[in-house]
N, C-alpha and C positions, 0 to 999 in steps of 0.2 A: 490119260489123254482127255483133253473137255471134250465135251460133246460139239459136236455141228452146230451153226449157227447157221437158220435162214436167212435172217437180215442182219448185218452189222453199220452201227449206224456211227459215223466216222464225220466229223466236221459238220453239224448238223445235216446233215444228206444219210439217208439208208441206203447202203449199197448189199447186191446179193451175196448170200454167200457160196453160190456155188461158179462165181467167175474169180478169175486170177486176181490178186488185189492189186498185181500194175495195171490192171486192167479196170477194174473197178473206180480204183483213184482218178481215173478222168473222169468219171459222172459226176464229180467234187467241181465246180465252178471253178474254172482258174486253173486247172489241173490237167496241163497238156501230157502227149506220152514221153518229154523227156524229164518233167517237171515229176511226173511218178517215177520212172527210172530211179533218176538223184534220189526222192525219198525211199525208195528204197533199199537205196544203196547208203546212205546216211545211219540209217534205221536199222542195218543189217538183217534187215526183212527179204526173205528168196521170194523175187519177184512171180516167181510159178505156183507159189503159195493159195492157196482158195481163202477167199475173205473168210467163209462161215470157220477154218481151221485155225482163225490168228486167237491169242492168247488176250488175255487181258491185257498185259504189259506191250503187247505187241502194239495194239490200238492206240496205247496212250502214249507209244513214242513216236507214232505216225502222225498223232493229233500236236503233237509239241514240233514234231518236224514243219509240217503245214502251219503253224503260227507262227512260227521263228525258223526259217530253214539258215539263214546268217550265223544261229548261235551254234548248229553242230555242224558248220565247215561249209555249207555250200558257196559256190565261189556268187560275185557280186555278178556276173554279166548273166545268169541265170533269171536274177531277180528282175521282176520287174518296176522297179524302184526307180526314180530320178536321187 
């Protein structure tokens, strides 16, 4: 298992790593509580998860989600897109 991680730093924003990462993901700009939900539901990341416990891979498919949530299914009325 990695080690804990005090900050994880996710969309340039450092989030803690000892709160929930659906929970964390709203200190991200833009980053309502159902807009984290979807990511993590996208990302197959368990929203109860503590940030400092996500993996590398974890991060980098949270960060791909948050720039393209379109490319891995999220429906269009989520977005907020014209």
């Amino acid at each position: 298992m990695a080690e804990f991680k005090q900050l994880v730093r996710i969309a340039d924003t450092d989030l803690k790593g000892e709160k929930r990462i659906v929970n964390s993901l709203r200190n991200i700009t833009g980053v309502g509580f159902m807009f984290a939900n979807m990511v993590c539901e996208l990302t197959k990341v368990d929203p109860s998860k503590k940030t400092g416990d996500l993996s590398d891979q974890e991060i980098s498919r949270i960060e791909q989600a948050l720039q393209n949530p379109a490319k891995l299914g999220a429906p269009s009325w989520m977005l907020n897109r014209r």
